[in-house]
N, C-alpha and C positions, 0 to 999 in steps of 0.2 A: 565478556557477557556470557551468561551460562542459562540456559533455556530448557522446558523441557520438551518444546513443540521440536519435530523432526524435520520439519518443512521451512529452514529459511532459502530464501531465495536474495542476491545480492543484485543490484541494480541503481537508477539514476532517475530524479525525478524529472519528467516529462512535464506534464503541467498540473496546474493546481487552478479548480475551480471552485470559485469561494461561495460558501452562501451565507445563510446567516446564523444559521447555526452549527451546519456541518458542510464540512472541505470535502471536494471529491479529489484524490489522488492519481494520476496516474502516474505507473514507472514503467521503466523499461530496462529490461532485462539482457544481458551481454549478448543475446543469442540473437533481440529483436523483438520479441516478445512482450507485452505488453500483461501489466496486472495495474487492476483500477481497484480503489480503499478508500471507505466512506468512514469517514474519522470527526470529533469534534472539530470546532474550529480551535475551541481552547490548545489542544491538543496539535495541531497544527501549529500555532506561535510556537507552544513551548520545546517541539520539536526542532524549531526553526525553520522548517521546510522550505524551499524554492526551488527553481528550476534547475536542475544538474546536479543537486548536492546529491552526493551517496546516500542510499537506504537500504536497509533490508524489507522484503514480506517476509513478514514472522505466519505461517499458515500451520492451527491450530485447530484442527475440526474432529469429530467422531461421527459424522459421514457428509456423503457430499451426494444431492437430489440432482438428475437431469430429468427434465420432462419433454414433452412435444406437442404441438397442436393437432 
């Protein structure tokens, strides 16, 4: 697989909360680390997602916003 994002991260799916139109992902990363991905549900099936299997975050942005109260 060849990408042009610079940001993969390699990890293990945690869980998967379904809704009805879009899956929330969580994984977990070799270190402990957690990264949560709000993705279709379609997109979920065809992926085959479940708990453990191997995935990558593909992290693809041209910037990234922090705020505060």
């Amino acid at each position: 697989m060849k990408i042009s994002a610079r940001n993969v991260l390699k990890g293990k799916v945690k869980s998967i909360k379904a809704g009805s139109v879009n899956d929330e992902i969580t994984m977990v990363l070799a270190g402990g680390d957690e990264i949560v991905a709000i993705i279709t549900r379609t997109s979920s099936k065809n992926l085959k997602l479940a708990k453990n299997k191997k995935v990558y975050a593909i992290i693809k942005a041209s910037s990234v916003m922090i705020g505060t109260d």
